[in-house]
C-alpha positions as CSV (number, residue, x, y, z in Angstrom):
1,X,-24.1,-24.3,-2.9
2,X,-20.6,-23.8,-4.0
3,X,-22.0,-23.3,-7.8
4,X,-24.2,-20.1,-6.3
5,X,-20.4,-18.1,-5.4
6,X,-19.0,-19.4,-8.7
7,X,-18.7,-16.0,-10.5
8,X,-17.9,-13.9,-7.1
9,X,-14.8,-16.8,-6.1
10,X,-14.0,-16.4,-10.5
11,X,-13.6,-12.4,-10.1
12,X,-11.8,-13.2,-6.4
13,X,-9.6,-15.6,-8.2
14,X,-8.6,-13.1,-11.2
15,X,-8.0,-10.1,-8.8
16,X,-5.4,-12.0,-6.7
17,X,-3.0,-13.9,-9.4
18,X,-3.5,-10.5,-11.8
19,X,-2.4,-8.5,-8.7
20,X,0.1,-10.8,-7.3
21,X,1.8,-11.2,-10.9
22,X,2.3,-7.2,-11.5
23,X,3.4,-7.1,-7.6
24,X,6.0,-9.5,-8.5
25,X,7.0,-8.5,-11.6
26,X,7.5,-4.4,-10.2
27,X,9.6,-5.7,-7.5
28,X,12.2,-7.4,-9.9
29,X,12.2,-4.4,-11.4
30,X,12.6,-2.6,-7.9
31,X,15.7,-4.6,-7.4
32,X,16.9,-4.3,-10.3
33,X,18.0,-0.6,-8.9
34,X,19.0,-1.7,-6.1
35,X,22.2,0.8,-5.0
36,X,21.5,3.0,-8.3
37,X,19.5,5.5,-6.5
38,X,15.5,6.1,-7.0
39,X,14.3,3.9,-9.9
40,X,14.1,5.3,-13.5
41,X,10.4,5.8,-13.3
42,X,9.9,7.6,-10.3
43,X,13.2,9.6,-11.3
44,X,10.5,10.6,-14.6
45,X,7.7,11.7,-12.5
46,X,10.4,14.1,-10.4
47,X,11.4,15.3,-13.5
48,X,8.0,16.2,-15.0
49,X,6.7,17.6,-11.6
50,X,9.6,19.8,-11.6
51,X,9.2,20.8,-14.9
52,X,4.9,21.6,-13.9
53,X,6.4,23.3,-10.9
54,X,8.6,25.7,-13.2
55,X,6.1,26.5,-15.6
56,X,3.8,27.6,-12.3
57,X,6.2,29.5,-11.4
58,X,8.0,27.6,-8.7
59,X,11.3,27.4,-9.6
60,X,12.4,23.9,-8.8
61,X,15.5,21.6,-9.3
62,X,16.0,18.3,-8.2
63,X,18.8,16.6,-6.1
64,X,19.7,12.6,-6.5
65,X,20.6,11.4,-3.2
66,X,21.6,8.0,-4.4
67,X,22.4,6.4,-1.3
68,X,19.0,7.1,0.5
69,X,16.8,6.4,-3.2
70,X,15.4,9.6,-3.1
71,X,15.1,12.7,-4.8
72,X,15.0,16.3,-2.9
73,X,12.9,19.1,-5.0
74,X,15.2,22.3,-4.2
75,X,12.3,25.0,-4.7
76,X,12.4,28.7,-4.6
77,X,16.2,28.1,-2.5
78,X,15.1,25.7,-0.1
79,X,14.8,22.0,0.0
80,X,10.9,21.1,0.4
81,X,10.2,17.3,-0.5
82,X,11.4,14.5,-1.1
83,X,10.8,11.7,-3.6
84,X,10.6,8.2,-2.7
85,X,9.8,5.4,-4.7
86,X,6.2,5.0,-3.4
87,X,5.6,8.4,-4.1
88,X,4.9,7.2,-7.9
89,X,1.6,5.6,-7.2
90,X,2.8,2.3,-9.2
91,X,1.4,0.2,-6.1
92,X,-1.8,2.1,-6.6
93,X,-1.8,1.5,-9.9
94,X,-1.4,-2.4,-9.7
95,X,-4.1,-2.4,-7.2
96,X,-6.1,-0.6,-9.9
97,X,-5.6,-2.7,-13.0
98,X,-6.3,-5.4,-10.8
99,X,-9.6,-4.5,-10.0
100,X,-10.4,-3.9,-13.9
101,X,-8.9,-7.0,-15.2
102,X,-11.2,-9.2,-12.0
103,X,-14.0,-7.9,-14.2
104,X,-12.4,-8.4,-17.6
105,X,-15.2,-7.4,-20.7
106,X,-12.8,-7.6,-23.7
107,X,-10.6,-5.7,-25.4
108,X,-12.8,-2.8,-23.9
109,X,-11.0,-3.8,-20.6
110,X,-7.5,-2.7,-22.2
111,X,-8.6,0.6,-23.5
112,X,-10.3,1.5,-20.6
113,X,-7.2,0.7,-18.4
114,X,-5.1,2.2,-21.2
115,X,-7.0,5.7,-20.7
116,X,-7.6,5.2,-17.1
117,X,-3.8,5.0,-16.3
118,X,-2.9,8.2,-18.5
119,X,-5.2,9.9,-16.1
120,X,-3.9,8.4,-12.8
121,X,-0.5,9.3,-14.0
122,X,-1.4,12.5,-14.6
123,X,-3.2,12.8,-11.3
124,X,-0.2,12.2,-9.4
125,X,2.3,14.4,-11.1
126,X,-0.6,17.2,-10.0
127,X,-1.1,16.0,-6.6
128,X,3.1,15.9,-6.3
129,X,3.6,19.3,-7.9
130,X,0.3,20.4,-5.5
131,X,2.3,19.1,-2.2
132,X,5.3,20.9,-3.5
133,X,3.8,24.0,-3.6
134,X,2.0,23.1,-0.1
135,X,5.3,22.7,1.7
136,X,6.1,26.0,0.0
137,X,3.4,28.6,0.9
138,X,1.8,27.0,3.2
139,X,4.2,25.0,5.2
140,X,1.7,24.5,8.0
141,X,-0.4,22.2,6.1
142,X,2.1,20.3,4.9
143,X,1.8,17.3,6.9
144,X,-2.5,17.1,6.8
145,X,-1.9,17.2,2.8
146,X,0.8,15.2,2.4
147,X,-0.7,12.5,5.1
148,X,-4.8,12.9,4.4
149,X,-5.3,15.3,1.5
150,X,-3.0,14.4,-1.2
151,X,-3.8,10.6,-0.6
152,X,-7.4,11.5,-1.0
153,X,-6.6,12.7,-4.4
154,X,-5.2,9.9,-5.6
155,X,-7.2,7.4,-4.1
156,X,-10.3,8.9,-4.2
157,X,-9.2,9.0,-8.2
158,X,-9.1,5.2,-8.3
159,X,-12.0,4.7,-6.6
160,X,-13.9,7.5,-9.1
161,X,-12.5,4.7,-12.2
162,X,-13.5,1.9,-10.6
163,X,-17.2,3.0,-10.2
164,X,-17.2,3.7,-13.7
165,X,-15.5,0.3,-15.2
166,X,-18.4,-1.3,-12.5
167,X,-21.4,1.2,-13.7
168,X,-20.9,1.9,-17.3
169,X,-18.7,-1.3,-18.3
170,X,-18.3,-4.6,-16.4
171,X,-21.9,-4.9,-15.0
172,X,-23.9,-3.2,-18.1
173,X,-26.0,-5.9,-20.3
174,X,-24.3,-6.8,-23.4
175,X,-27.9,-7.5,-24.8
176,X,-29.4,-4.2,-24.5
């Protein structure tokens, strides 16, 4: 009977140690900030929003608060987010290549993860940059997008991936 969930309990197996390792490893290099303010990648993805938001036509500058490990955008005068460090989608991301790697198909796996987290990355500067310019002009839906909308994005994102790797990749016949 046991034989029958073999593959299910393999690709079970593979998600958690593949997602426990990259968990692990990000939080060493979490604390390896520790007291330095908001991490150097999530200090990037401020950086390049605020450089998205300019070029729309927000003008934005950012403000390290180092004791609190965020970032403040200053837009157009006035203070409107904040960055913290969950605000870079790395969790999501780790969740992500998790999922990919639980259904590992070759080097075809690495490239598609390769591509797959240009375009997450790139999804979240837009759906930062987006809630920026939310809080902006429309302060009054701030706190649906940031809680319900903006999530969406980036979720809904993943979720978009991972029915392709399942569709086109990890369940399509080698043979045919």
């Amino acid at each position: 009977m046991l034989k029958d969930f073999k593959p299910v309990l393999g690709i079970l197996l593979r998600f958690i140690i593949i997602y426990l390792v990259l968990l692990v490893a990000y939080q060493f290099y979490l604390n390896s900030f520790k007291g330095n303010g908001l991490d150097p990648f999530s200090k990037l993805i401020a950086e390049q929003v605020m450089h998205i938001q300019n070029v729309l036509n927000y003008p934005t500058q950012l403000y390290n608060d180092i004791p609190k490990e965020q970032v403040w955008f200053y837009v157009n005068k006035d203070y409107r987010t904040r960055m913290v460090e969950g605000c870079n989608a790395v969790s999501v991301m780790i969740l992500f290549v998790s999922f990919i790697f639980a259904f590992y198909k070759g080097f075809k796996t690495f490239v598609f993860v390769f591509i797959s987290l240009i375009l997450l990355y790139i999804m979240n500067l837009l759906r930062i940059a987006g809630l920026n310019i939310v809080m902006t002009d429309y302060k009054e839906y701030g706190k649906i997008s940031h809680d319900f909308i903006f999530p969406a994005v980036i979720y809904g994102s993943v979720v978009l991936l991972w029915l392709v790797w399942i569709k086109f990749f990890a369940l399509k016949n080698e043979n045919s």
